[in-house]
PyMOL Python script that loads the backbone (N, CA, C, O; Angstrom):
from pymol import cmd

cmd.read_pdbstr("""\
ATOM      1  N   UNK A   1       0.837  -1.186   0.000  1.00  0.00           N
ATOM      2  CA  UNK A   1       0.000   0.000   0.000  1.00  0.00           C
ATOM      3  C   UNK A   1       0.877   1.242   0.000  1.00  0.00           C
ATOM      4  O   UNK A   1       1.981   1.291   0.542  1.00  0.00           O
ATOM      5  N   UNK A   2       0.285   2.257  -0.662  1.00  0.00           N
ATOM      6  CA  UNK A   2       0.844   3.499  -0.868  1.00  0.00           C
ATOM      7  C   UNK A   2       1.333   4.529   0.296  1.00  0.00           C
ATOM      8  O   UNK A   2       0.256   4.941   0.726  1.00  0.00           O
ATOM      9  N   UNK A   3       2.357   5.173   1.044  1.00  0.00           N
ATOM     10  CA  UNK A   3       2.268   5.826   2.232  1.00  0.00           C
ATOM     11  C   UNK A   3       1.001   7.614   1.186  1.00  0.00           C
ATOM     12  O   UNK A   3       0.859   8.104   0.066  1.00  0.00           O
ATOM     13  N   UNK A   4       0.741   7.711   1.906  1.00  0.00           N
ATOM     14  CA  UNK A   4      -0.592   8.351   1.826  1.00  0.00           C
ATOM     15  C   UNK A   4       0.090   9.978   2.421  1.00  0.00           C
ATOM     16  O   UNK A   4       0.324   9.943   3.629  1.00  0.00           O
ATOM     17  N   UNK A   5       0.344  11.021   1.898  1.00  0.00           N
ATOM     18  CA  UNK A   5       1.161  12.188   2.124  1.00  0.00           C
ATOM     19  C   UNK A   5      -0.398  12.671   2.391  1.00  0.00           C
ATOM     20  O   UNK A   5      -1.230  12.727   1.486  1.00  0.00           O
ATOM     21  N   UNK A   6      -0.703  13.051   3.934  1.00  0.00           N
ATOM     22  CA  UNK A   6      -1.476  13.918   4.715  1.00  0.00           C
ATOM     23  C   UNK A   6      -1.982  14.984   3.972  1.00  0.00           C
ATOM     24  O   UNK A   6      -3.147  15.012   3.576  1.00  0.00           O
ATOM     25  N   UNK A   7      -0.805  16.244   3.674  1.00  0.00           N
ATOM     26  CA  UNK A   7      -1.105  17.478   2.435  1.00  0.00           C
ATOM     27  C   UNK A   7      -1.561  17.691   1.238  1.00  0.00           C
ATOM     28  O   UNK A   7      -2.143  18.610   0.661  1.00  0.00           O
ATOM     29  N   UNK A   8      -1.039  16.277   0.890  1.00  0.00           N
ATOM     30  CA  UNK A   8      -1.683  15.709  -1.053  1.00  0.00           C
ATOM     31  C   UNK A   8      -3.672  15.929  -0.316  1.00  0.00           C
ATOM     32  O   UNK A   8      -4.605  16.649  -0.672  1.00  0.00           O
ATOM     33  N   UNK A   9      -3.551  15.139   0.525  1.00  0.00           N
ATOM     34  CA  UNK A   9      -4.867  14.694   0.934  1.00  0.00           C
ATOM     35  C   UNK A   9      -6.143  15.834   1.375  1.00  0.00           C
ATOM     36  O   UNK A   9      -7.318  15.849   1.010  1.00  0.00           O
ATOM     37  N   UNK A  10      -5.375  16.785   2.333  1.00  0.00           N
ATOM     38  CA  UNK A  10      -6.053  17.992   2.472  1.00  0.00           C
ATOM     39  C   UNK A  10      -5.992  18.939   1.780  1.00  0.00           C
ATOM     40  O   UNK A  10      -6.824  19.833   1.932  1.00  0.00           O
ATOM     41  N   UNK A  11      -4.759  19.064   0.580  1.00  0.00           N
ATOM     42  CA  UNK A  11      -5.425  19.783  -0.330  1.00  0.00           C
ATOM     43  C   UNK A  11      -6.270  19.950  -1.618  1.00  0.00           C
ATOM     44  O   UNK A  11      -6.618  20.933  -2.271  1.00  0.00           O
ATOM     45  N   UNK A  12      -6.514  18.307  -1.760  1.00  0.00           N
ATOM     46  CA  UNK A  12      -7.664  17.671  -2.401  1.00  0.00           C
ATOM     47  C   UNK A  12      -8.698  18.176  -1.497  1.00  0.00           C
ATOM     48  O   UNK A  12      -8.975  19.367  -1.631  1.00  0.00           O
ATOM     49  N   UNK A  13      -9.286  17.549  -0.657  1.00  0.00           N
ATOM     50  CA  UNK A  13      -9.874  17.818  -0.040  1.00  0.00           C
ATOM     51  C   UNK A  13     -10.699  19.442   0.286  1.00  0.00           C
ATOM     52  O   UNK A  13     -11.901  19.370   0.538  1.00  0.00           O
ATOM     53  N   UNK A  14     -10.293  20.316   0.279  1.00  0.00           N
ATOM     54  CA  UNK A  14     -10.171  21.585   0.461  1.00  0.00           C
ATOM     55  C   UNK A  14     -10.628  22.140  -1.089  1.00  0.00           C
ATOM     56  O   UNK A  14     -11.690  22.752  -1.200  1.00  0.00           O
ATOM     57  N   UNK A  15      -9.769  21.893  -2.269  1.00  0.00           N
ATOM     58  CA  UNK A  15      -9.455  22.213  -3.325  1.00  0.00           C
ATOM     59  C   UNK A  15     -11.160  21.913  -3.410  1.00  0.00           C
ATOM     60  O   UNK A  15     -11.872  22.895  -3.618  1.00  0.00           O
ATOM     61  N   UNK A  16     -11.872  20.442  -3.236  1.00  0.00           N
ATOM     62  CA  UNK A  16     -13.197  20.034  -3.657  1.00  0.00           C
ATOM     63  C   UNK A  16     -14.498  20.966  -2.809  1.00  0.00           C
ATOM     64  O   UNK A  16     -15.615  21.155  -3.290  1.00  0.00           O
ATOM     65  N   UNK A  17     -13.946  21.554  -1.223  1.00  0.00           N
ATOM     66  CA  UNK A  17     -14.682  22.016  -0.481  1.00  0.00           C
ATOM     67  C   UNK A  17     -15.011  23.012  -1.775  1.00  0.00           C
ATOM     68  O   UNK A  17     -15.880  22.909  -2.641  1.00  0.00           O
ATOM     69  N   UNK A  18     -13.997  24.000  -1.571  1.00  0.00           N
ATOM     70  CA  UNK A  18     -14.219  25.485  -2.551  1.00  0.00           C
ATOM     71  C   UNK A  18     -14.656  24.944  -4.070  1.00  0.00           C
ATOM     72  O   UNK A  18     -15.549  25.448  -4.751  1.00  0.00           O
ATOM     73  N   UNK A  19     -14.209  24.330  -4.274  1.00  0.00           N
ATOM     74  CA  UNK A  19     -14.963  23.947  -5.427  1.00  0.00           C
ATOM     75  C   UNK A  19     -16.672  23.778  -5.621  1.00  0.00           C
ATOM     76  O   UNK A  19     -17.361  24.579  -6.253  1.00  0.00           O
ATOM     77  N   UNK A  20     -17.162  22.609  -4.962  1.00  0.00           N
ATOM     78  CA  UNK A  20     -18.272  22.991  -4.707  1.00  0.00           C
ATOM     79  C   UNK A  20     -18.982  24.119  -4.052  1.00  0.00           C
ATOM     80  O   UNK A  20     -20.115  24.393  -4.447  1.00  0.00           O
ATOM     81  N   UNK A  21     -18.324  24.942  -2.897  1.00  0.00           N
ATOM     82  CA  UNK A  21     -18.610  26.491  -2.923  1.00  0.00           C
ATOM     83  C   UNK A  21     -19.145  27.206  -3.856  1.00  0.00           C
ATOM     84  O   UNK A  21     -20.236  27.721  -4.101  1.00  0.00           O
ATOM     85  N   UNK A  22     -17.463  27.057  -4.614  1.00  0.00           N
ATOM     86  CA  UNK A  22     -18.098  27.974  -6.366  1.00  0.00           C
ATOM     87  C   UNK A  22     -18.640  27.690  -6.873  1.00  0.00           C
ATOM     88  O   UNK A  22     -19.072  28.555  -7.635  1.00  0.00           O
ATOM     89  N   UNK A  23     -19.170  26.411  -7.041  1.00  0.00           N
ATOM     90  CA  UNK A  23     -20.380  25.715  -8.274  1.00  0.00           C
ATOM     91  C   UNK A  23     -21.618  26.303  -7.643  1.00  0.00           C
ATOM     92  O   UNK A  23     -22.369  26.806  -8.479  1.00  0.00           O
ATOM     93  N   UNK A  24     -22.105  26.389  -6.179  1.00  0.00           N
ATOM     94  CA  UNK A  24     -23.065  26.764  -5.770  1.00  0.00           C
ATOM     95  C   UNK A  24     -23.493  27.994  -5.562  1.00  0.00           C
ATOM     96  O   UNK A  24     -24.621  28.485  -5.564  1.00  0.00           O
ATOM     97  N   UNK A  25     -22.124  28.554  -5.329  1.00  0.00           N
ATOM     98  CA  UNK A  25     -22.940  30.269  -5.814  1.00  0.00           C
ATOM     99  C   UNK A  25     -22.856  30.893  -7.326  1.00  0.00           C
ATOM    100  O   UNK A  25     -23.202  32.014  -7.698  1.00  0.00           O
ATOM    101  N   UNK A  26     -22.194  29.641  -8.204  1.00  0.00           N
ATOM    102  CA  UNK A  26     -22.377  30.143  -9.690  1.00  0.00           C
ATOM    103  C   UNK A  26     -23.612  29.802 -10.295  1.00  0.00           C
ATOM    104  O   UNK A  26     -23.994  30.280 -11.363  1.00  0.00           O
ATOM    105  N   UNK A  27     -24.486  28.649  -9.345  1.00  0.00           N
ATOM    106  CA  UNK A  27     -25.943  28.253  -9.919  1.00  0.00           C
ATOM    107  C   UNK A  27     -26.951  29.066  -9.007  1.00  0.00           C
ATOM    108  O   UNK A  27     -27.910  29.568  -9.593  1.00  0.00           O
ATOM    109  N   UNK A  28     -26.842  29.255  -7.621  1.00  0.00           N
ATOM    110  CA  UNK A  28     -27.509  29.811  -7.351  1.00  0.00           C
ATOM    111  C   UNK A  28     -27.702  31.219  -6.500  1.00  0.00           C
ATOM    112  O   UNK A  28     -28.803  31.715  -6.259  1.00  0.00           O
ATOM    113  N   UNK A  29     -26.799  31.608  -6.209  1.00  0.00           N
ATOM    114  CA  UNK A  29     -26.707  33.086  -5.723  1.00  0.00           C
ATOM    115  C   UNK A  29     -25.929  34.074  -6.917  1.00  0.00           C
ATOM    116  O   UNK A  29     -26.786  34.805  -7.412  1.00  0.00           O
ATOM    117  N   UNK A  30     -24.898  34.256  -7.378  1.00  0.00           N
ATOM    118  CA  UNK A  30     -24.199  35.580  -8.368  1.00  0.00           C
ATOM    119  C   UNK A  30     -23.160  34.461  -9.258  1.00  0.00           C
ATOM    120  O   UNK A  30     -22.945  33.301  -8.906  1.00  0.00           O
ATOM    121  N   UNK A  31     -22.705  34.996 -10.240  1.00  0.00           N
ATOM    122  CA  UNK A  31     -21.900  34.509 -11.022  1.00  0.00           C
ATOM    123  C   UNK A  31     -20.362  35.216 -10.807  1.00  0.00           C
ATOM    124  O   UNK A  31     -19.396  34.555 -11.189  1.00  0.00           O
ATOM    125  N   UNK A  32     -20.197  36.169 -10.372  1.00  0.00           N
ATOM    126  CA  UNK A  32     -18.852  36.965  -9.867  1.00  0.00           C
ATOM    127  C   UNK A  32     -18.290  35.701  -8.991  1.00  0.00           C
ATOM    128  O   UNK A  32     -17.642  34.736  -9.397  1.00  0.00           O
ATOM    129  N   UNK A  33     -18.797  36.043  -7.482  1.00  0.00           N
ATOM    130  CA  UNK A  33     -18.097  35.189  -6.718  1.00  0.00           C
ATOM    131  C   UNK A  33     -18.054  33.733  -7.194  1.00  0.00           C
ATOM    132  O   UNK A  33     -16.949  33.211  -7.040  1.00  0.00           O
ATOM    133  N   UNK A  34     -19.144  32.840  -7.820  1.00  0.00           N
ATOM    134  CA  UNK A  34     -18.748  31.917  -8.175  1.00  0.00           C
ATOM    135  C   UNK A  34     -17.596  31.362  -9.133  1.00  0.00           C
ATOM    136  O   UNK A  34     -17.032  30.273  -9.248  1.00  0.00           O
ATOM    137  N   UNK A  35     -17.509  32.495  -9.715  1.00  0.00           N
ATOM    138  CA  UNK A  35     -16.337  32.562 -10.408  1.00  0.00           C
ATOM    139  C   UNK A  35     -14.942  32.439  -9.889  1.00  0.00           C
ATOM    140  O   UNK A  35     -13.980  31.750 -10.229  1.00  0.00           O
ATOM    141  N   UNK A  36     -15.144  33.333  -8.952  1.00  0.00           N
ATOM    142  CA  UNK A  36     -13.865  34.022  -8.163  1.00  0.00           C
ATOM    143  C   UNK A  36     -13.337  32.408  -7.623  1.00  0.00           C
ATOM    144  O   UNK A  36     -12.197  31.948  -7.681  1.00  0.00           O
ATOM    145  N   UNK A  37     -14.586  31.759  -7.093  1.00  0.00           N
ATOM    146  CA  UNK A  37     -14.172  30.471  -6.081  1.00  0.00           C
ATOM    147  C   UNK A  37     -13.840  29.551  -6.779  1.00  0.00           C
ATOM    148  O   UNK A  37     -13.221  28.646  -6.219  1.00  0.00           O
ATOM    149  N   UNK A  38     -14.120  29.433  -8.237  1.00  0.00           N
ATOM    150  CA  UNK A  38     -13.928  28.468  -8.879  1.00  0.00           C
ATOM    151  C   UNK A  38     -12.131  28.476  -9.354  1.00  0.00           C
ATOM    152  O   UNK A  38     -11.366  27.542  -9.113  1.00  0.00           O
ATOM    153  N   UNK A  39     -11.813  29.545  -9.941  1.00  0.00           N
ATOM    154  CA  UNK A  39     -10.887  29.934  -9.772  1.00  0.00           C
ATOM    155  C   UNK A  39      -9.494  29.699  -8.750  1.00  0.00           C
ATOM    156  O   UNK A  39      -8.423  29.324  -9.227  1.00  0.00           O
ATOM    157  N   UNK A  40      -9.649  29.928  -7.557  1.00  0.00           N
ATOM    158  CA  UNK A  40      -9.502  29.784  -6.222  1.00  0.00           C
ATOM    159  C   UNK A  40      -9.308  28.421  -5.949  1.00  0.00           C
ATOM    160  O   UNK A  40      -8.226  28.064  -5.483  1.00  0.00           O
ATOM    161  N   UNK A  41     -10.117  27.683  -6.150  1.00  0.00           N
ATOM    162  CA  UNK A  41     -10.327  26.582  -5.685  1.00  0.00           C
ATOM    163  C   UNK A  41      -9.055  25.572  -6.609  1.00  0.00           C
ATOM    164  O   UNK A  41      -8.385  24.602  -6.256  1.00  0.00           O
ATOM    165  N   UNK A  42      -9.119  26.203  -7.671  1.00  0.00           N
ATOM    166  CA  UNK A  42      -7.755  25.797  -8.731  1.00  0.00           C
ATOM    167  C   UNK A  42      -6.486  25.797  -8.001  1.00  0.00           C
ATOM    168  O   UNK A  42      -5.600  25.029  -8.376  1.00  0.00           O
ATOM    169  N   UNK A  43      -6.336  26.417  -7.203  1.00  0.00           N
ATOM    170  CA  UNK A  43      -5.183  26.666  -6.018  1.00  0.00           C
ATOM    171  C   UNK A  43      -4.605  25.357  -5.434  1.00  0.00           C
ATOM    172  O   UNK A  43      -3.522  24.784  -5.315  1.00  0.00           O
ATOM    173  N   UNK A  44      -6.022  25.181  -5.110  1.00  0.00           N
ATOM    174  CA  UNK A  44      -5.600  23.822  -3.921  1.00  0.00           C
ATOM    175  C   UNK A  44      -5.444  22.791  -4.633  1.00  0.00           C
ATOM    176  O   UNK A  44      -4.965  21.882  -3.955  1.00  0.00           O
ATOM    177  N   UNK A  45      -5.680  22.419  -6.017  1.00  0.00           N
ATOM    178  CA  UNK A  45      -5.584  20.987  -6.566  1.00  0.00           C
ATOM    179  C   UNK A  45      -4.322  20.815  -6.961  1.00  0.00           C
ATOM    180  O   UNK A  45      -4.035  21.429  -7.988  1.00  0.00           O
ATOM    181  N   UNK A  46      -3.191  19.961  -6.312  1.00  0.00           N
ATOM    182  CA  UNK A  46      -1.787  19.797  -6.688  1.00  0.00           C
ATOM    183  C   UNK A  46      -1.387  19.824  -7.883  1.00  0.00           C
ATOM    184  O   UNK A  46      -0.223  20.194  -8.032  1.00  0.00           O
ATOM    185  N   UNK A  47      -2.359  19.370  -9.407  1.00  0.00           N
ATOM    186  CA  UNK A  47      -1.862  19.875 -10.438  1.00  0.00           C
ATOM    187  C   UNK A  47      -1.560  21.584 -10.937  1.00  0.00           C
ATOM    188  O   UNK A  47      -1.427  22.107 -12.044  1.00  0.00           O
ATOM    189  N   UNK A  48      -1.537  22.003  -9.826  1.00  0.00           N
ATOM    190  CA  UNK A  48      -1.554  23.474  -9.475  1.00  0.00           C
ATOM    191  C   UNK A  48      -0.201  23.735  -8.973  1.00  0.00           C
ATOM    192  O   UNK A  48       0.272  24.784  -9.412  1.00  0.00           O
ATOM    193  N   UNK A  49       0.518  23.103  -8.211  1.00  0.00           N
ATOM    194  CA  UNK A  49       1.929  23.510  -7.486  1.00  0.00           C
ATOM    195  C   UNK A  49       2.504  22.898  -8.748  1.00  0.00           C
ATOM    196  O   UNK A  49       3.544  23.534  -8.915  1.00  0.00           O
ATOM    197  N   UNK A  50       2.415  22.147  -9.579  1.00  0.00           N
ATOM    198  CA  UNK A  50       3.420  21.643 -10.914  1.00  0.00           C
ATOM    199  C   UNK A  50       3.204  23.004 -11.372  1.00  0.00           C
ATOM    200  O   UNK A  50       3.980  23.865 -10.957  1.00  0.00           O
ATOM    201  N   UNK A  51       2.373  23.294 -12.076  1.00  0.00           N
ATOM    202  CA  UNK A  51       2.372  24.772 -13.026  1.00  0.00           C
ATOM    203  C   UNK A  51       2.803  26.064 -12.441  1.00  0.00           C
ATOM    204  O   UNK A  51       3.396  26.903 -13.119  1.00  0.00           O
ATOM    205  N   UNK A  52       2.421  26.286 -10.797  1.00  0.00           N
ATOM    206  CA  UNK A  52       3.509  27.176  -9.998  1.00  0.00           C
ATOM    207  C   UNK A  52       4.856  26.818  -9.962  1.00  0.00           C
ATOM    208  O   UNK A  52       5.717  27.695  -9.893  1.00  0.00           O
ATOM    209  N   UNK A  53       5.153  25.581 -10.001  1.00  0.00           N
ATOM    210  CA  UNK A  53       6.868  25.369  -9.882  1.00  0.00           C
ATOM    211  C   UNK A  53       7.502  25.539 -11.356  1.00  0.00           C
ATOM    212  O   UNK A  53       8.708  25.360 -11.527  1.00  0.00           O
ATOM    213  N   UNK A  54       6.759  25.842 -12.264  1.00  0.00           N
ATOM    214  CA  UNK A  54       7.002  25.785 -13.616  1.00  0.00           C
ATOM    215  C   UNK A  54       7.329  27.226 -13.817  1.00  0.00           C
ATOM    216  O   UNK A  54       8.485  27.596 -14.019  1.00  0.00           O
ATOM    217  N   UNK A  55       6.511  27.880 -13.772  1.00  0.00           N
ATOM    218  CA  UNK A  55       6.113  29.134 -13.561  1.00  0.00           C
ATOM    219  C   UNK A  55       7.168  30.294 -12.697  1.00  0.00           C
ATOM    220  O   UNK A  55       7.841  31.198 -13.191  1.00  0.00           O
ATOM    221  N   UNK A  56       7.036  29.922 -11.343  1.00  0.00           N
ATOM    222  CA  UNK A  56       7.694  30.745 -10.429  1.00  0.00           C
ATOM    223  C   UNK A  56       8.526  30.041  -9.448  1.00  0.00           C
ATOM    224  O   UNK A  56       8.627  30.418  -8.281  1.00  0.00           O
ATOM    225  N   UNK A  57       9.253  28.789 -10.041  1.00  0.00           N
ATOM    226  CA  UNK A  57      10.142  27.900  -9.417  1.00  0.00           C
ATOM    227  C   UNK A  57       9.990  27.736  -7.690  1.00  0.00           C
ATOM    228  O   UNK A  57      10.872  27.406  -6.897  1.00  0.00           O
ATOM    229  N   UNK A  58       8.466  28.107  -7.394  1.00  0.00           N
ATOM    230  CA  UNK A  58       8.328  27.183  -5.603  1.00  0.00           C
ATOM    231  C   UNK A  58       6.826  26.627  -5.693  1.00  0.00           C
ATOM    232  O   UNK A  58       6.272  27.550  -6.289  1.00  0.00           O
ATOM    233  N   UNK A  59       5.995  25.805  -5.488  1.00  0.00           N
ATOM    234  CA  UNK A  59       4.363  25.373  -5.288  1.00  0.00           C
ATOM    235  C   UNK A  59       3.909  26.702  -4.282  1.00  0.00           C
ATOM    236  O   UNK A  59       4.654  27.507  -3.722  1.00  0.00           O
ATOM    237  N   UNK A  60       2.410  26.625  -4.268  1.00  0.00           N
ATOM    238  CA  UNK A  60       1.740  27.619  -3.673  1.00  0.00           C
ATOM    239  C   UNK A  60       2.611  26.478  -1.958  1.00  0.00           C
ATOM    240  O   UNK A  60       3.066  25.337  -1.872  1.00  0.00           O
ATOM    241  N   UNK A  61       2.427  27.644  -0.940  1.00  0.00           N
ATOM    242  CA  UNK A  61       2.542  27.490   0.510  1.00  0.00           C
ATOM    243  C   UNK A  61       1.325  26.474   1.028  1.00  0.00           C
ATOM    244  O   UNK A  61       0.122  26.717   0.927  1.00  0.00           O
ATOM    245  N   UNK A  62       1.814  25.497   1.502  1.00  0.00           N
ATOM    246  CA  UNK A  62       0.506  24.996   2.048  1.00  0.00           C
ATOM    247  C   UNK A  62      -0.501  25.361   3.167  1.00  0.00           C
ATOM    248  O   UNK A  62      -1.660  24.992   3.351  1.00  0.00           O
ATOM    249  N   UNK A  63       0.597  26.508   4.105  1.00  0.00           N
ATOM    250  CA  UNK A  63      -0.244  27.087   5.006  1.00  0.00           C
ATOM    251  C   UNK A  63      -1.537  27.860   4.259  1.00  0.00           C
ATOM    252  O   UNK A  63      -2.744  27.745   4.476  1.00  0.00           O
ATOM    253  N   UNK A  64      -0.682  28.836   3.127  1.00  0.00           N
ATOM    254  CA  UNK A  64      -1.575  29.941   2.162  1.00  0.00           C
ATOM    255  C   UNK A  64      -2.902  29.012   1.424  1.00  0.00           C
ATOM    256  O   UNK A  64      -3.913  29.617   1.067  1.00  0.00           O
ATOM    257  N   UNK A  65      -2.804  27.745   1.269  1.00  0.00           N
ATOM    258  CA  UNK A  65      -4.122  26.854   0.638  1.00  0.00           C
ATOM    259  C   UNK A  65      -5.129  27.187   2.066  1.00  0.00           C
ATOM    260  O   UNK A  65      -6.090  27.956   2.085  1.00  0.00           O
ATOM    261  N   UNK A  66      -4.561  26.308   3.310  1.00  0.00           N
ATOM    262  CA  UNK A  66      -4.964  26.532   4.587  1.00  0.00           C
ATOM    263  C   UNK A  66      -5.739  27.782   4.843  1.00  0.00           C
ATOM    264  O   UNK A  66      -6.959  27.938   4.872  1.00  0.00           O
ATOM    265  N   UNK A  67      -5.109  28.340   4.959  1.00  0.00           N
ATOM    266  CA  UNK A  67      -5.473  29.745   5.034  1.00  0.00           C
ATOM    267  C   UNK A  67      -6.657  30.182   4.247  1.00  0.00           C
ATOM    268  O   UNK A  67      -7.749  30.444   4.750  1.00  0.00           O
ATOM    269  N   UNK A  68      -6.371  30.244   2.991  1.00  0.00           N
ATOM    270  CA  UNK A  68      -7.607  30.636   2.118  1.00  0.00           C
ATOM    271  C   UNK A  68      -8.737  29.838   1.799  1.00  0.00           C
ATOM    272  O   UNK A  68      -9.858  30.184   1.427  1.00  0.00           O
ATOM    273  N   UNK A  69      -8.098  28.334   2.074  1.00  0.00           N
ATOM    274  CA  UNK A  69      -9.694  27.566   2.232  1.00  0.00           C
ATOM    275  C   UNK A  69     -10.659  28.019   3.448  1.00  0.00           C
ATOM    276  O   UNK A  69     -11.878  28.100   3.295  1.00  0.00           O
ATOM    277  N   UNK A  70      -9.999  28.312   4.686  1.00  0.00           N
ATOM    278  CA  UNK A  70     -10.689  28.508   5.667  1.00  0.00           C
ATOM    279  C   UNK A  70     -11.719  29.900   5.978  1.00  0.00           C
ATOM    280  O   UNK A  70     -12.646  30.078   6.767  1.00  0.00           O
ATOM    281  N   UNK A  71     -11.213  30.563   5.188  1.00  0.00           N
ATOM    282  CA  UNK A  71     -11.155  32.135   5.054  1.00  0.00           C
ATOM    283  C   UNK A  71     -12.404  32.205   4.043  1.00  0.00           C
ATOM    284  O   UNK A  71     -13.256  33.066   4.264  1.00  0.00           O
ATOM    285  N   UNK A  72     -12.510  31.596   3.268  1.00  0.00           N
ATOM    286  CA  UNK A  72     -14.082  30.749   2.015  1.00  0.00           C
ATOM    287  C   UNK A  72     -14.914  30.665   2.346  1.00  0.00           C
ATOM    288  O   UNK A  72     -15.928  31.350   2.215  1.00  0.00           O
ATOM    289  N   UNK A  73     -14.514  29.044   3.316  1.00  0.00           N
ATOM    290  CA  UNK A  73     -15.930  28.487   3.890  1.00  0.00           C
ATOM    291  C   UNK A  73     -16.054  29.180   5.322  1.00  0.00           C
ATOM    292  O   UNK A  73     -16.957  28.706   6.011  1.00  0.00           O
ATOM    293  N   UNK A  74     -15.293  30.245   5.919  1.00  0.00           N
ATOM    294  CA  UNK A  74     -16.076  31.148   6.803  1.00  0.00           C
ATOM    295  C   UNK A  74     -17.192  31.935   6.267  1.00  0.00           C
ATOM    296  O   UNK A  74     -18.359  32.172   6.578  1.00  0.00           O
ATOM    297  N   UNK A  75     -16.365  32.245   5.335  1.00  0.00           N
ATOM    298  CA  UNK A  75     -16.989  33.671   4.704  1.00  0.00           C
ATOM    299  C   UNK A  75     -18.533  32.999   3.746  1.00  0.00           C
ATOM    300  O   UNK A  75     -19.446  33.658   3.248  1.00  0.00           O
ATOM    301  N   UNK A  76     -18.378  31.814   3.759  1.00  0.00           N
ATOM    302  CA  UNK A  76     -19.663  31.652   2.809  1.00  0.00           C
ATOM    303  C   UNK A  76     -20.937  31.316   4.060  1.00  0.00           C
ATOM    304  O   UNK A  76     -22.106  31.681   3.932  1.00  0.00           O
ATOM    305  N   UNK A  77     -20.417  30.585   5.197  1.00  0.00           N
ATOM    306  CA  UNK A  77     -20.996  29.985   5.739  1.00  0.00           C
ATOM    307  C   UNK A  77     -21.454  31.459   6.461  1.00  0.00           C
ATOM    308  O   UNK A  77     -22.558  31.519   7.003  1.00  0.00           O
ATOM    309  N   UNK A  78     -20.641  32.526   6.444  1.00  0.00           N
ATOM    310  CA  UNK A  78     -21.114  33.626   7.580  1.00  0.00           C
ATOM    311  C   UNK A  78     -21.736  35.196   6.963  1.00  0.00           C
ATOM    312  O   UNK A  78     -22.734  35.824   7.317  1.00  0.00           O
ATOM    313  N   UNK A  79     -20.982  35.424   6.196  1.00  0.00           N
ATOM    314  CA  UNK A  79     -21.860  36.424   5.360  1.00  0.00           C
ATOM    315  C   UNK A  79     -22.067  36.683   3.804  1.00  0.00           C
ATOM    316  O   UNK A  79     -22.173  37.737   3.178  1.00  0.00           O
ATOM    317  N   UNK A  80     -22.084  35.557   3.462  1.00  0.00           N
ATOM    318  CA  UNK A  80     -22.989  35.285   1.960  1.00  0.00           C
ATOM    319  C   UNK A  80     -24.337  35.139   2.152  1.00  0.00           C
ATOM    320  O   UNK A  80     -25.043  34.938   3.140  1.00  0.00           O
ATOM    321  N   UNK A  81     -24.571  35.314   0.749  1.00  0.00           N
ATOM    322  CA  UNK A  81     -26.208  34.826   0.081  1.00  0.00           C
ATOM    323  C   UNK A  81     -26.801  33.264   0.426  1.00  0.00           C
ATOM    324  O   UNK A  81     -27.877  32.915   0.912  1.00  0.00           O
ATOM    325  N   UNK A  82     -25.756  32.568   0.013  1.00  0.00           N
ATOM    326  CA  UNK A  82     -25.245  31.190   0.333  1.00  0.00           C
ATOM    327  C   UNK A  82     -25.566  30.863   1.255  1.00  0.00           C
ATOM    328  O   UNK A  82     -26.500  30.079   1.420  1.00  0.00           O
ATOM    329  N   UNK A  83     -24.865  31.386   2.166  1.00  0.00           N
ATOM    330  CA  UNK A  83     -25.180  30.984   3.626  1.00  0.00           C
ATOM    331  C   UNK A  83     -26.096  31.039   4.348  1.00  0.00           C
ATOM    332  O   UNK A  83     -26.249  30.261   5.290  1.00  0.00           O
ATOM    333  N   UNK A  84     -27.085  32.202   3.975  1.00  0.00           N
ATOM    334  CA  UNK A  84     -27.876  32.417   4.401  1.00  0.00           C
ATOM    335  C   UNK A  84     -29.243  31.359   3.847  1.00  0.00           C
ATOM    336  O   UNK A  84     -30.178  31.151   4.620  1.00  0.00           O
ATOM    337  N   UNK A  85     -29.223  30.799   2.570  1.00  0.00           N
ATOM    338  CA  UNK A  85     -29.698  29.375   2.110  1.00  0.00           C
ATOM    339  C   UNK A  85     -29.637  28.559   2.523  1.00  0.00           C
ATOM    340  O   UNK A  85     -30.549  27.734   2.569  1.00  0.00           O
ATOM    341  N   UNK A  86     -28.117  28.391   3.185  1.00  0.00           N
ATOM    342  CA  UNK A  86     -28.273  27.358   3.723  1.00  0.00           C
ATOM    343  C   UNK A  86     -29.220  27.697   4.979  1.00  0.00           C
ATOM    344  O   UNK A  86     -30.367  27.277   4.827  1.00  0.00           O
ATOM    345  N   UNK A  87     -29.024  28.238   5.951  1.00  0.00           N
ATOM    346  CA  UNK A  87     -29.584  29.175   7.204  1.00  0.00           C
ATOM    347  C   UNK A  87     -31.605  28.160   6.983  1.00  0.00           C
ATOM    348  O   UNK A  87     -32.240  27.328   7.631  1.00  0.00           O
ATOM    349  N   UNK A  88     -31.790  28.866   5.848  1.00  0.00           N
ATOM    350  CA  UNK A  88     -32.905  28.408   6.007  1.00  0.00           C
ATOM    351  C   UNK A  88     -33.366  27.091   5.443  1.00  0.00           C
ATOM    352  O   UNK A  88     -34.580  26.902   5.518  1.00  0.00           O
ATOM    353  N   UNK A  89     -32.732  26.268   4.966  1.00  0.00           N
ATOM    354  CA  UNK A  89     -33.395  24.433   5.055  1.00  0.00           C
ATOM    355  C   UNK A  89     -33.389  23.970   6.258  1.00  0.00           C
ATOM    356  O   UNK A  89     -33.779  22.823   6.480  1.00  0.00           O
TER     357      UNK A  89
END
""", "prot")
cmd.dss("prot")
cmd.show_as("cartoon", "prot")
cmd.util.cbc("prot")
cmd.orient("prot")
């Protein structure tokens, strides 16, 4: 079996949170921010640190994925449109 790298894992993970974020406020609240997240969310998927190391010879910071995933799903869960959808089911 494969040893399983923790970071590969949470920033899949994360990368899919915001992802679905952005799909949901691109169908149902604004098309800006869904955009923005979709975008964003491109960050966290490791075929992303290949094209940064290509690019600007270091991968994005894994704290900075950390960071900005958390900083998302605050912000969607606390003062979005979104959130407030969710709020009411």
């Amino acid at each position: 079996m494969k040893d399983v790298n923790l970071t590969l894992l949470f920033s899949w993970l994360i990368g899919l949170v915001v992802f679905i974020i952005g799909l949901s406020n691109l169908l149902l609240v604004h098309p800006v921010p869904g955009i923005v997240f979709l975008l964003i969310s491109a960050l966290h998927f490791p075929p992303a640190d290949a094209l940064c190391m290509k690019i600007f010879g270091r991968p994005v910071p894994f704290l900075a994925k950390v960071f900005l995933g958390f900083v998302i799903i605050w912000f969607t869960l606390g003062v979005s449109d979104l959130g407030d959808m969710i709020d009411d089911l």
